[in-house]
C-alpha positions in Angstrom: -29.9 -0.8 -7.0 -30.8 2.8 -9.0 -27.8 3.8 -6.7 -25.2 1.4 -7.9 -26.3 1.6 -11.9 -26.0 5.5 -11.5 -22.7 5.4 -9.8 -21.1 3.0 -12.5 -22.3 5.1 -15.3 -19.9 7.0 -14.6 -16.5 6.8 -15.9 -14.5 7.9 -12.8 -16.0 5.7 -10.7 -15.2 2.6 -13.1 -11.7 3.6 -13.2 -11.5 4.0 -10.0 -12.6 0.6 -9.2 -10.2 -1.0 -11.4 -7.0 0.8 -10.1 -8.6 0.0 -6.6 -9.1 -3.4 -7.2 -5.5 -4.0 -8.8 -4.2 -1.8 -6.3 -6.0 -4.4 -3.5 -4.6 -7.3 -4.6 -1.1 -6.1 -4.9 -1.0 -4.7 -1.8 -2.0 -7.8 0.2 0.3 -9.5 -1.4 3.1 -7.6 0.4 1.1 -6.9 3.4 1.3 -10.3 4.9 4.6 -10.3 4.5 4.9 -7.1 6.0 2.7 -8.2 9.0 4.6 -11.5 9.5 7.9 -9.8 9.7 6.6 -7.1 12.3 7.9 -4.8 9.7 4.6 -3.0 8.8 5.6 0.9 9.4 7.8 0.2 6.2 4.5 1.2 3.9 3.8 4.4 6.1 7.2 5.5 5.4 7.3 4.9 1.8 3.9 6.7 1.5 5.6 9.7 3.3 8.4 9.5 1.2 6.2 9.0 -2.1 4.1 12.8 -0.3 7.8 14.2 -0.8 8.5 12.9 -4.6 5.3 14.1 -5.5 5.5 17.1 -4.3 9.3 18.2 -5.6 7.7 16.7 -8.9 4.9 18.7 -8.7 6.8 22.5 -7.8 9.6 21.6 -10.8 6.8 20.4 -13.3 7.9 17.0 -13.4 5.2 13.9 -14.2 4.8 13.5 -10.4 4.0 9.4 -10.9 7.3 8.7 -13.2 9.4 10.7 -11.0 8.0 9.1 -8.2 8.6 5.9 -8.3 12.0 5.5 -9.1 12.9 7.5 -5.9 10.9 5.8 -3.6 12.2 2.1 -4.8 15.8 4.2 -4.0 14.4 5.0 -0.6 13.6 1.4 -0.2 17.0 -0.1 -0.7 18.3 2.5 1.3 16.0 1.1 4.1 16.8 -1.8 3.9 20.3 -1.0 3.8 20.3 1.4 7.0 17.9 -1.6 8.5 20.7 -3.9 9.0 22.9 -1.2 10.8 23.0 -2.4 14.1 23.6 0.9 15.5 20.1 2.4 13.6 18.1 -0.4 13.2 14.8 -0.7 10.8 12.2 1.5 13.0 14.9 4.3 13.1 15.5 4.0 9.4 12.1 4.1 8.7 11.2 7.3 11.1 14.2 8.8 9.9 13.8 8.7 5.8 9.4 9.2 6.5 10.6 12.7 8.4 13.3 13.9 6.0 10.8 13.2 3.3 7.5 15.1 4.7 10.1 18.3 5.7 11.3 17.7 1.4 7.4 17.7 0.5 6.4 20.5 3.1 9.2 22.6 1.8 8.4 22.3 -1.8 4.8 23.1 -1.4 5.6 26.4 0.8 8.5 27.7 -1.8 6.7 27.1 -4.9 2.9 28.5 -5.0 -0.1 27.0 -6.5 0.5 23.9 -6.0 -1.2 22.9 -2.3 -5.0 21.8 -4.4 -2.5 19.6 -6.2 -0.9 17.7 -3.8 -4.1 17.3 -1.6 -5.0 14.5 -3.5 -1.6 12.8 -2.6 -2.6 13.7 1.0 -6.0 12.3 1.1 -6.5 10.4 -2.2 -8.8 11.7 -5.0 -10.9 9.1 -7.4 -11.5 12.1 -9.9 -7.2 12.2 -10.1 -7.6 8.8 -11.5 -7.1 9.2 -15.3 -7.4 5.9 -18.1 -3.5 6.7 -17.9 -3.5 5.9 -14.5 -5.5 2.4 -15.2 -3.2 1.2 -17.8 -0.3 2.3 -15.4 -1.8 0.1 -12.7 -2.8 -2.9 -14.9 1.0 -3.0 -15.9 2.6 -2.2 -13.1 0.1 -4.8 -10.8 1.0 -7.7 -13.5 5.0 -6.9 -13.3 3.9 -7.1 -9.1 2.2 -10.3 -9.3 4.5 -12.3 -12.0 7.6 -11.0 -9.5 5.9 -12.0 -6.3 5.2 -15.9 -7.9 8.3 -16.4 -8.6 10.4 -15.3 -6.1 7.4 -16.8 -4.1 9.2 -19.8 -2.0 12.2 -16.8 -1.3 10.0 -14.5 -0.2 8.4 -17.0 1.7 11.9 -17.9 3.3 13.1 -14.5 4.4 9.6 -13.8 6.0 9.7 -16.3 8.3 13.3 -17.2 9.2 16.3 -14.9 7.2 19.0 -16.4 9.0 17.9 -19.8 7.4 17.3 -19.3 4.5 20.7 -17.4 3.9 22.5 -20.7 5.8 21.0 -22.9 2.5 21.8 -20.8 -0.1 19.2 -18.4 -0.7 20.5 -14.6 -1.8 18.6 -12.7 0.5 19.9 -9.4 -0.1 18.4 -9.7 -3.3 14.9 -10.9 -2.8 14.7 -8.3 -0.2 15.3 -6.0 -2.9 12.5 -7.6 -5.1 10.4 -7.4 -2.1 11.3 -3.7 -1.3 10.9 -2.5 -4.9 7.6 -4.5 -4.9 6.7 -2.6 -1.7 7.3 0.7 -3.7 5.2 -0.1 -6.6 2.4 -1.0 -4.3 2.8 2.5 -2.2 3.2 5.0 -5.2 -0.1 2.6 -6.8 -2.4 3.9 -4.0 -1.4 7.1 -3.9 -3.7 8.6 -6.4 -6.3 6.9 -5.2 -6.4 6.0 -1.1 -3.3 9.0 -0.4 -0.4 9.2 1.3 -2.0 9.2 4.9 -4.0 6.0 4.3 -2.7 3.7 1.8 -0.4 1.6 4.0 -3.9 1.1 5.9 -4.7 -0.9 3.2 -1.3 -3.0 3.1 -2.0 -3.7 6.7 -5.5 -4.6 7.3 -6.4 -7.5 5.3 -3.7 -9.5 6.2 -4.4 -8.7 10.2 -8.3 -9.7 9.0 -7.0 -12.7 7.0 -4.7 -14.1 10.0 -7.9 -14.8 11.8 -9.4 -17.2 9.4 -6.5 -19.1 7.6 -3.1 -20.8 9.5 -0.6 -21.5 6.2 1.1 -18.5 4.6 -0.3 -19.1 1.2 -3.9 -19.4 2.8 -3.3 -16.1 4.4 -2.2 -14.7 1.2 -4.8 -15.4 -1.3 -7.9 -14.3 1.6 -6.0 -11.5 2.2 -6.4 -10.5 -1.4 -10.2 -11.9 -1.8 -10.4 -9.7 1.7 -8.7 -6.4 0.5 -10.8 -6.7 -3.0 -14.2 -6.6 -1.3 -13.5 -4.1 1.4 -12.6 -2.1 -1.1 -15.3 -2.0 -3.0 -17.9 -1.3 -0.3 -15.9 1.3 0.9 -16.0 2.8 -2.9 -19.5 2.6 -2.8 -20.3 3.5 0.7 -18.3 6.6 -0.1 -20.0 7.6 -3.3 -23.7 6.9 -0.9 -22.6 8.6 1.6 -20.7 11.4 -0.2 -17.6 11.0 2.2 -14.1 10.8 1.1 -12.4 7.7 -0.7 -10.1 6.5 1.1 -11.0 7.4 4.5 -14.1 5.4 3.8 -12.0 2.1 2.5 -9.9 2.5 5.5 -12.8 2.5 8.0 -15.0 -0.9 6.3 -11.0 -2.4 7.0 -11.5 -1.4 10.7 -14.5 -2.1 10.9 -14.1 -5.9 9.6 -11.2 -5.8 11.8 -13.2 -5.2 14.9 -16.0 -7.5 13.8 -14.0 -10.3 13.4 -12.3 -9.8 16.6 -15.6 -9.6 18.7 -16.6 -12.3 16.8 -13.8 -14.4 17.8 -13.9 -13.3 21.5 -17.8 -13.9 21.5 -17.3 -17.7 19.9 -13.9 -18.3 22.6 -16.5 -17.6 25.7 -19.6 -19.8 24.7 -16.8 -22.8 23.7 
């Protein structure tokens, strides 16, 4: 208890737990989709294209954030756009842009010196990057998120689950799969300060897989996700401030390791029944 009153007297650590709490429940508010539509590489390419924007930012003396995001949303909608090219197809779209981007990043940081501590952060997430700039960033952008996501809800919904569908009845699909890409974006560029560009679509991923094992209707899935992403985040802040090990790795393993508990669990429960 000594532990936990010392580590929130400090003022890093409370901002960092308010980005990564916003940060957690926007993220699993795209990650089920992304999970139901067998579309879940999308947030590791975006993260590798985010590395890249941050890192051109960084070597021209940009504000690596604001230049950011606006190029990975771009990078989204082209996605999506090479996605329905039936002779590339969304995987090779995806493997495609995440390459070009990292060779962009890589190049930037070997031209232009001093700037590798920098972008390490952006690599591996860093709770002391977190600035009260950052917080009030995050608090807007996770509200613009989260009012975006309700009411384009029943669309989003739609186009998860059966695209062809919902286009049949009317529904403008290429345009909610833009809100959905550029809510995808937001999410990615978010975590970046804070979980990295290696590890945040970790968390876009695993509470929605952990979530799928307890609840069976979308909106179900949704909301545990988020109650799910929330608290494995916070023990893995804590456990890494305990333990002394890095941020995000940490986060990322509590996920897998909830993962793998709920899954023996499951298989333990399936063999007594």
């Amino acid at each position: 208890m000594n532990a936990l009153v010392e580590m929130f007297s400090y003022s890093f650590m409370i901002r960092a737990l308010v980005v990564g709490v916003l940060i957690s429940v926007v993220s699993a508010l795209v990650g089920v989709s992304l999970v139901f539509r067998r579309n879940s590489m999308i947030g590791d390419g975006l993260s590798h294209t985010a590395f890249g924007a941050f890192a051109v930012a960084t070597a021209l003396g940009f504000a690596p954030l604001w230049f950011a995001l606006p190029v990975v949303v771009l990078v989204s909608f082209l996605v999506l756009k090479l996605s329905k090219n039936r002779k590339i197809g969304g995987d090779a779209a995806i493997a495609l842009l995440s390459a070009s981007s990292l060779a962009v990043g890589t190049l930037a940081i070997s031209v232009v010196k001093g700037v590798n501590i920098d972008l390490n952060s952006y690599l591996f997430g860093s709770i002391l990057s977190v600035g009260w700039s950052d917080v009030w960033l995050s608090l807007v952008l996770a509200v613009i998120v989260i009012i975006l996501y309700i009411l384009a809800y029943h669309r989003i919904f739609a186009i998860t689950f059966d695209e062809e569908f919902a286009r049949s009845v009317g529904v403008k699909t290429g345009v909610y799969d833009m809100i959905f890409s550029a809510i995808c974006s937001i999410v990615v560029v978010l975590g970046m300060r804070l979980l990295g560009a290696l590890l945040i679509s970790s968390l876009i991923i695993f509470p929605a897989l952990i979530a799928m094992n307890f609840a069976k209707s979308f909106k179900k899935v949704v909301f545990l996700s988020a109650v799910i992403s929330v608290i494995t985040f916070t023990l893995g802040l804590i456990a890494s401030y305990l333990l002394a090990t890095p941020t995000g790795a940490t986060v990322v393993l509590v996920n897998l390791l909830a993962l793998c508990a709920v899954k023996l669990i499951r298989l333990m429960t399936s063999h007594m029944i």
